[in-house]
C-alpha positions as a printed Julia matrix, in Angstrom:
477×3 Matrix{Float64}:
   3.37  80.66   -87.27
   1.73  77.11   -86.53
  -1.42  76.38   -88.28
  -4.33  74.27   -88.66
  -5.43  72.51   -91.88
  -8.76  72.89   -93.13
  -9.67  69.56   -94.89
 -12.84  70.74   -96.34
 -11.24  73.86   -97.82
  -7.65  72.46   -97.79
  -6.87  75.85   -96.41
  -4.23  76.77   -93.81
  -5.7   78.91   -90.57
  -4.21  80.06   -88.25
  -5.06  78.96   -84.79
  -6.47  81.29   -82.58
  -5.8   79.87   -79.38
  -2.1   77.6    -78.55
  -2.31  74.02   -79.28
  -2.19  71.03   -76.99
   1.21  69.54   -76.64
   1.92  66.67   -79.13
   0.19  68.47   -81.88
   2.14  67.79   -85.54
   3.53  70.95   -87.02
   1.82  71.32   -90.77
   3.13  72.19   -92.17
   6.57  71.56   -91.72
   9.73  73.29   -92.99
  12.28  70.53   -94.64
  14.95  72.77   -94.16
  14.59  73.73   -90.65
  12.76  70.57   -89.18
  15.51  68.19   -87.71
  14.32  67.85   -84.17
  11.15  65.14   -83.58
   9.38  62.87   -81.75
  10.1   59.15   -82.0
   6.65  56.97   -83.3
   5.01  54.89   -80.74
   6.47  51.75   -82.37
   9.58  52.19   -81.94
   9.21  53.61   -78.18
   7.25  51.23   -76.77
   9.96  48.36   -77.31
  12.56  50.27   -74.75
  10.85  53.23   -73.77
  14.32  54.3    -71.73
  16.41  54.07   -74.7
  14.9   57.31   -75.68
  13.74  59.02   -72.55
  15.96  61.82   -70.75
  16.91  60.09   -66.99
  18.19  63.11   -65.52
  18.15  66.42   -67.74
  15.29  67.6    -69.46
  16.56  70.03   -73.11
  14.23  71.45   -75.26
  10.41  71.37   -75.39
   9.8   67.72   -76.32
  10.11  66.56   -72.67
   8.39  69.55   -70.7
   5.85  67.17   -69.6
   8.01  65.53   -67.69
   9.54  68.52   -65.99
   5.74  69.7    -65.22
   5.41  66.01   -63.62
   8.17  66.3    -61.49
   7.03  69.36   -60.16
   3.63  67.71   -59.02
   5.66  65.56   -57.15
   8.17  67.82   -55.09
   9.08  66.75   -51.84
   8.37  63.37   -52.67
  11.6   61.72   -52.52
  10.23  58.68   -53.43
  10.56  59.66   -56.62
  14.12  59.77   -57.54
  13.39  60.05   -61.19
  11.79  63.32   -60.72
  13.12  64.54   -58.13
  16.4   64.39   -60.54
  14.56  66.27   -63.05
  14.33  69.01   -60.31
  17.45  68.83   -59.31
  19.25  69.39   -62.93
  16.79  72.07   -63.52
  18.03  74.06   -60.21
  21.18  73.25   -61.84
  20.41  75.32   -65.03
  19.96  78.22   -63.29
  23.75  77.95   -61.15
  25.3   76.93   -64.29
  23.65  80.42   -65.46
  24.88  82.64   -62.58
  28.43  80.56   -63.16
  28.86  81.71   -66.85
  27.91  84.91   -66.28
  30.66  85.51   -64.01
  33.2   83.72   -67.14
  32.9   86.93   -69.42
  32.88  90.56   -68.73
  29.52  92.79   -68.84
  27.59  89.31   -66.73
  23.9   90.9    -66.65
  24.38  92.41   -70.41
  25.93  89.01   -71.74
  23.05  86.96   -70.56
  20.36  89.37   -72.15
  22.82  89.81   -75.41
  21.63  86.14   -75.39
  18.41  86.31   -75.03
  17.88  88.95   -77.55
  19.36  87.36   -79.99
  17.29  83.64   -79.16
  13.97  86.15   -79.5
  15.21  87.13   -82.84
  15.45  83.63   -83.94
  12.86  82.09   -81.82
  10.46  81.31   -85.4
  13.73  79.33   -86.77
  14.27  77.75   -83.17
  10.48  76.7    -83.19
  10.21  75.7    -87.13
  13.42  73.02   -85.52
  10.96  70.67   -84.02
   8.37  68.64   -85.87
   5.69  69.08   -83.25
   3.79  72.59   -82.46
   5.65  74.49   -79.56
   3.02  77.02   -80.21
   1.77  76.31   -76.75
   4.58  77.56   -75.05
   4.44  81.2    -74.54
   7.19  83.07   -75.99
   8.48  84.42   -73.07
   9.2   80.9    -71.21
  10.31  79.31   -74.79
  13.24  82.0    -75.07
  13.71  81.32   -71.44
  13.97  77.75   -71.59
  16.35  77.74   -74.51
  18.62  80.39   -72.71
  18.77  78.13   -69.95
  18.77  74.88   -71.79
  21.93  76.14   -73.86
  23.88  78.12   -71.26
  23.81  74.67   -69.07
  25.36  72.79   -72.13
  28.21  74.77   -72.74
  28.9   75.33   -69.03
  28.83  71.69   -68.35
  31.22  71.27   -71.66
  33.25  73.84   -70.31
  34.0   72.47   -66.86
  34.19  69.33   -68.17
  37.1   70.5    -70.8
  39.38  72.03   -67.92
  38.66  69.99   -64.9
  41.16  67.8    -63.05
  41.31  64.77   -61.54
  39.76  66.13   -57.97
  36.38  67.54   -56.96
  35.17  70.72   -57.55
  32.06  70.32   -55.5
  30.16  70.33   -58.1
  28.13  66.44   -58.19
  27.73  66.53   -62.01
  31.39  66.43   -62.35
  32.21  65.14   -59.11
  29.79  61.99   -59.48
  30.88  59.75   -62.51
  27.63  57.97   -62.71
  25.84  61.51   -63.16
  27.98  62.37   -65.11
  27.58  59.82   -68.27
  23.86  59.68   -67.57
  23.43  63.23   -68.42
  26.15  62.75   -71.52
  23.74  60.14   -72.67
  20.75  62.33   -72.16
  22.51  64.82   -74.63
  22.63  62.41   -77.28
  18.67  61.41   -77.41
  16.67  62.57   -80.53
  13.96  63.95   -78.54
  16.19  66.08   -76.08
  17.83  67.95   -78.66
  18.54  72.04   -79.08
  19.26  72.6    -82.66
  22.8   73.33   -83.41
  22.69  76.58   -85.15
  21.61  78.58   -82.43
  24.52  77.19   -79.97
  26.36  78.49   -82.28
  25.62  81.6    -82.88
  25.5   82.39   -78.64
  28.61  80.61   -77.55
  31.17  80.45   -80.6
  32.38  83.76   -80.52
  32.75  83.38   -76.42
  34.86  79.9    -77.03
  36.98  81.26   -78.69
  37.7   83.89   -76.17
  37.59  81.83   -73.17
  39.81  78.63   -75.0
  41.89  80.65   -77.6
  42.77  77.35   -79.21
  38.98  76.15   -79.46
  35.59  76.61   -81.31
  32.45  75.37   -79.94
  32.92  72.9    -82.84
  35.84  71.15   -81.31
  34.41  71.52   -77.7
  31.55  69.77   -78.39
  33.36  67.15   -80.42
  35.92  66.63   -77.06
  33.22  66.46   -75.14
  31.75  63.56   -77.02
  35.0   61.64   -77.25
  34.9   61.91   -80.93
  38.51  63.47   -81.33
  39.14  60.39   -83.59
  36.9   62.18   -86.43
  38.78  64.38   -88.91
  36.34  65.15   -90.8
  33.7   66.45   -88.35
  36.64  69.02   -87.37
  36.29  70.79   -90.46
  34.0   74.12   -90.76
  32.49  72.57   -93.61
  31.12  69.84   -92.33
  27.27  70.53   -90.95
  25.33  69.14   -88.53
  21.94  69.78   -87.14
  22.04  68.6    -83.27
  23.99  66.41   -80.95
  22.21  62.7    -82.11
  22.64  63.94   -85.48
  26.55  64.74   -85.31
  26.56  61.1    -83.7
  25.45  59.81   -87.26
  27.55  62.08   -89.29
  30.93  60.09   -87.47
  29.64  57.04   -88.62
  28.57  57.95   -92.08
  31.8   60.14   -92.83
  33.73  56.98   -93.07
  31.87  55.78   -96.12
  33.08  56.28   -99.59
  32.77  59.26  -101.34
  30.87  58.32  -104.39
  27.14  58.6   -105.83
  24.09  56.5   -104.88
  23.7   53.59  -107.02
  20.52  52.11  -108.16
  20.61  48.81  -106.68
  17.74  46.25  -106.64
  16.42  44.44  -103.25
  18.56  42.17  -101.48
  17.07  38.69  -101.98
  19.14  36.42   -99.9
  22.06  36.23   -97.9
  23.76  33.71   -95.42
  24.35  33.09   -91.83
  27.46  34.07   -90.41
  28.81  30.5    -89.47
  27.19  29.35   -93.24
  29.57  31.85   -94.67
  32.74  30.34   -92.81
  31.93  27.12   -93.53
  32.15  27.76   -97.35
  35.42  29.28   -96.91
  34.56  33.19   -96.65
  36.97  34.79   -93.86
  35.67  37.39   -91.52
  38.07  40.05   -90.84
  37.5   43.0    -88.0
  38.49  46.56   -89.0
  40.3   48.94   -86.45
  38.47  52.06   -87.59
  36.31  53.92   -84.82
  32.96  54.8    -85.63
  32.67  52.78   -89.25
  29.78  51.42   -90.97
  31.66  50.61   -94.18
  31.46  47.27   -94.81
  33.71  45.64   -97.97
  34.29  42.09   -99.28
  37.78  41.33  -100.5
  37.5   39.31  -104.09
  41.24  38.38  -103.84
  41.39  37.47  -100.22
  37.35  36.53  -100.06
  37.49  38.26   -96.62
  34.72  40.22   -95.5
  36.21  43.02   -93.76
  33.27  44.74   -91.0
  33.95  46.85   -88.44
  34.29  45.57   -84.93
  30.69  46.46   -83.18
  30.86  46.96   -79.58
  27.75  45.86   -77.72
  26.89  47.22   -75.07
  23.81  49.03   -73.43
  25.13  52.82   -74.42
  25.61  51.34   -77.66
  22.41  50.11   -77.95
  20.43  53.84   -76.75
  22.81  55.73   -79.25
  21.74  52.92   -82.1
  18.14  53.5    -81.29
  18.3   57.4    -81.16
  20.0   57.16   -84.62
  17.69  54.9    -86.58
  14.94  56.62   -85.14
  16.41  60.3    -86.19
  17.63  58.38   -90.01
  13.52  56.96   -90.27
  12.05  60.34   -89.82
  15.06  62.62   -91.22
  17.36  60.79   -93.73
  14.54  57.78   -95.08
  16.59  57.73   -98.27
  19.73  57.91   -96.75
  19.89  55.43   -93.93
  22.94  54.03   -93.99
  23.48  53.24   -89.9
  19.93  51.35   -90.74
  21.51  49.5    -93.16
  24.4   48.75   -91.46
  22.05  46.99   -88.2
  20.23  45.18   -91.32
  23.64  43.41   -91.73
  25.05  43.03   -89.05
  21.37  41.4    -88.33
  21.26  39.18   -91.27
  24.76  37.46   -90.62
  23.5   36.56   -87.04
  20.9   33.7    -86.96
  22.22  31.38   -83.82
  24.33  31.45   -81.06
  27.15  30.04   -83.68
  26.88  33.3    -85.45
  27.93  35.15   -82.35
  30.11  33.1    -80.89
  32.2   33.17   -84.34
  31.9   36.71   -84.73
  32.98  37.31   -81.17
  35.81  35.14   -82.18
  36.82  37.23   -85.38
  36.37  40.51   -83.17
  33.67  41.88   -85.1
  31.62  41.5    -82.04
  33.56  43.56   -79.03
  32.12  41.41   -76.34
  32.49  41.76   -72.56
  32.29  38.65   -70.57
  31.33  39.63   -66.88
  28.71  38.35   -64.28
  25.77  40.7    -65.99
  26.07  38.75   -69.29
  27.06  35.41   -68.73
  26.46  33.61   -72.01
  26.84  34.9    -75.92
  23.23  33.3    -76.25
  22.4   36.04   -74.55
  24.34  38.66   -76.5
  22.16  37.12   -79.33
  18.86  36.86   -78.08
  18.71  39.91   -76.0
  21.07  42.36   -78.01
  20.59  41.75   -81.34
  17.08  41.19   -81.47
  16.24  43.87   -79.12
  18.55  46.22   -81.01
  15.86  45.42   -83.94
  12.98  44.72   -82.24
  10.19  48.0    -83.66
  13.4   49.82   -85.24
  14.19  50.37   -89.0
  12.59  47.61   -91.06
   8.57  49.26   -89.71
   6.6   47.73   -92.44
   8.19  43.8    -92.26
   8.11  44.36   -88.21
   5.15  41.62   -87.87
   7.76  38.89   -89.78
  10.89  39.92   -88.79
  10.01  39.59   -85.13
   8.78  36.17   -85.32
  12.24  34.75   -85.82
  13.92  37.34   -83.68
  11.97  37.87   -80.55
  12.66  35.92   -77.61
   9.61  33.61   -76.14
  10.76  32.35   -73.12
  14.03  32.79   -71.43
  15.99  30.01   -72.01
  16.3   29.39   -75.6
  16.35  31.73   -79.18
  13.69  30.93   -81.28
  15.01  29.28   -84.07
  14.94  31.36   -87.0
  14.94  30.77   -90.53
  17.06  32.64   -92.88
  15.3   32.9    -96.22
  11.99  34.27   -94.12
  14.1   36.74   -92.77
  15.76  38.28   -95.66
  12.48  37.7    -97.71
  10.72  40.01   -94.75
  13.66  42.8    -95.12
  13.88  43.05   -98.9
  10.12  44.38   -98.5
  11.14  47.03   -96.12
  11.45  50.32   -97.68
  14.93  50.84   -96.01
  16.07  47.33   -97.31
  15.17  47.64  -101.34
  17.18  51.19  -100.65
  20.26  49.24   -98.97
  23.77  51.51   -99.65
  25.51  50.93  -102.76
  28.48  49.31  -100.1
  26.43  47.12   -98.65
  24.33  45.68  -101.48
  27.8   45.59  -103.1
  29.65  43.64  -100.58
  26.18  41.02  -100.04
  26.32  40.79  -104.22
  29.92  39.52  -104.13
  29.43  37.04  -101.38
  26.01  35.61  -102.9
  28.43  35.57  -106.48
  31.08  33.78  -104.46
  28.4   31.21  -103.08
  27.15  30.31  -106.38
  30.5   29.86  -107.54
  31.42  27.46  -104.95
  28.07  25.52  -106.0
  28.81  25.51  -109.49
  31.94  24.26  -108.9
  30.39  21.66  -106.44
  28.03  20.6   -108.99
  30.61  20.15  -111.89
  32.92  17.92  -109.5
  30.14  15.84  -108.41
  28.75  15.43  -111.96
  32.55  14.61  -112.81
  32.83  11.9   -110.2
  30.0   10.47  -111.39
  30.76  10.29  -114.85
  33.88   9.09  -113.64
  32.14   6.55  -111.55
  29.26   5.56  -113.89
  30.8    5.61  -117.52
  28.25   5.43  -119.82
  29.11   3.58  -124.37
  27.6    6.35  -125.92
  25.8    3.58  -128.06
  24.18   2.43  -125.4
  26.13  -0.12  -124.38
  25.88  -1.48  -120.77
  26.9    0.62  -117.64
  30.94  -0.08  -117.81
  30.92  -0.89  -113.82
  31.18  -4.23  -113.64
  28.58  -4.83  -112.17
  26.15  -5.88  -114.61
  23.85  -3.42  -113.55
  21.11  -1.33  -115.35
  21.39  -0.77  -119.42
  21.87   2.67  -120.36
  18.52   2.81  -123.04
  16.37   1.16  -120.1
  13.98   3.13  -118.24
């Protein structure tokens, strides 16, 4: 039940009348809260990045639903008048499961029985109140919500090449918009209660299937082994996005590892003889320095504007979910501190680190710098050294990157909270290439101090310089 905290008393009441949307849930339940609202900060740098364009899931975005319905018949408004559109759609894809498994009318309320006899779990999911949603139309909108997910998986696991008459698997474009809705924090059912409706009826209706692997297909993340297996857990969609990435890191404890001081530029690093080496291995964040080879093996990053919503939707989920754990945070913080200038990118694009796609919308790798990178960081994971980070990273005027300076940069991140808790692998891998670099100095300093004696020879008795020159004496000042 949500509740209202008395700060005079420091008691807990309970609210007689529902709260306004928006509302914070206090308090909250750790293990049940997974589901919240991204902070203003972060939105307000590319408010679409985490904003539903076509299909509205969940209670976070029922605004939105009730604005589009203000504004029917106005076709002027294609945004909403998509909203209205998928939302018909719920209630076909409804009528079209029903008629999938026997009993139709007693399936569907089998369904919403059991989503009234979790709604309090369903509810305790999201970090805001949903206390002003009446129960009736919050068991309602989850029955639709979910139904239209795992019909839309559905046709999408047995279709064929050829129309079905159907536009939202007819119509590619519609068709990966409303995938990419299903992957944003804030449009999110939690996972427990699709499974509990539809794994039993998988399993039935694809004998060689669990809602586990449909979802998985449906994602394109067949490539993950791991995520397979019934003992791996996730909460919701953006979540089991994160889990494929972090899955390939090694299986070991947290370390306690200090802040990251310094580290170089990519093209610094290449010009002292470190090699950059792309890894084939979908979905990584592991990143590994070779102390035989001095290669620093990362895993090739594809940039691209789906990359970049996905990114967002993950950093924002690891900042309010997994602060301690935020390793696709840390992995951005990298990637972010090799690239200073255009030479960064071009080399990395060069190594393949960087999958980059030359066409007429992105002309020039300054771009893929200055818009990509920075915007990829721009209000994102390192909050608290935002106001310094951005000054070397955000683009003034169009035509050139503001130059940026290194040691500000890393000085600004090892401040951040997420930075001073970097991953073991990747304060590992930036401690052998810092060791490397003052290796190489060392051994710069002893050659240069060896040419000179070499150069200069000095009678230890204080004898003239031995140059032949008739220069300086050695006991002058």
């Amino acid at each position: 039940m949500d509740g209202m905290l008395d700060l005079e008393t420091g008691m807990i009441h309970e609210l007689e009348k529902p709260p306004v949307p928006g509302m914070w849930r206090f308090p909250t339940n750790p293990n049940l809260c997974c589901i919240y609202r991204v902070p203003e900060c972060l939105r307000e740098v590319n408010p679409k990045a985490y904003t539903p364009q076509l299909v509205l899931i969940g209670p976070l975005h029922r605004s939105l639903r009730s604005q589009a319905l203000k504004s029917r018949g106005d076709i002027t408004k294609t945004k909403s008048m998509g909203y209205l559109n998928t939302e018909a759609h719920k209630k076909i894809y409804l009528a079209e499961f029903a008629k999938r498994v026997e009993g139709k009318k007693r399936v569907v309320e089998g369904f919403r029985r059991m989503i009234e006899e979790d709604e309090d779990m369903i509810r305790a999911s999201y970090s805001e109140s949903t206390a002003w949603i009446e129960s009736q139309e919050f068991v309602d909108m989850v029955l639709y919500d979910s139904v239209f997910i795992i019909e839309l998986m559905l046709r999408d696991s047995s279709r064929l090449q050829e129309k079905i008459g159907d536009p939202l698997m007819d119509e590619p474009c519609l068709e990966s918009t409303i995938r990419g809705d299903l992957i944003l924090l804030e449009n999110q059912l939690p996972y427990f209660i699709l499974e509990k409706l539809f794994d039993p009826i998988v399993k039935i209706l694809l004998p060689n299937q669990t809602l586990r692997t449909l979802v998985i297909s449906y994602f394109e993340l067949d490539k993950s082994k791991k995520m397979k297996e019934e003992t791996s857990t996730f909460r919701h969609f953006t979540d089991l996005l994160r889990c494929v990435r972090v899955e390939t890191l090694p299986e070991h404890g947290v370390e306690d590892c200090g802040p990251i001081a310094k580290m170089h530029n990519a093209d610094k690093l290449d010009s002292r003889g470190l090699r950059f080496e792309a890894v084939e291995q979908e979905f990584s964040v592991e990143v590994k320095f070779d102390i035989k080879t001095g290669s620093l093996k990362i895993p090739c990053f594809s940039a691209d504007d789906d990359m970049e919503t996905l990114l967002r939707n993950i950093m924002a989920f690891e900042q309010s979910h997994y602060p301690y754990n935020a390793y696709v945070c840390d992995y951005i913080t990298f990637l972010d501190l090799l690239i200073d200038t255009e030479k960064d990118v071009d080399l990395l694009v060069e190594k393949d680190v960087i999958d980059y796609y030359s066409d007429r919308c992105n002309t020039s790798r300054s771009i893929l710098r200055r818009v990509y990178f920075s915007n990829v960081w721009r209000g994102t994971a390192t909050v608290t050294a935002a106001s310094i980070l951005l000054l070397t990273l955000i683009q003034t005027k169009i035509q050139e990157p503001v130059a940026a300076t290194k040691d500000n940069r890393s000085d600004a991140l090892s401040r951040s909270p997420i930075y001073r808790r970097a991953s073991p692998w990747i304060v590992s891998a930036i401690n052998w290439i810092n060791l490397s670099d003052i290796c190489q100095n060392k051994e710069k300093e002893i050659n240069d101090l060896t040419d000179f004696m070499n150069t200069n020879r000095v009678d230890p008795r204080g004898a003239e310089k031995c140059d032949g020159g008739g220069g300086y004496r050695a006991d002058e000042e």
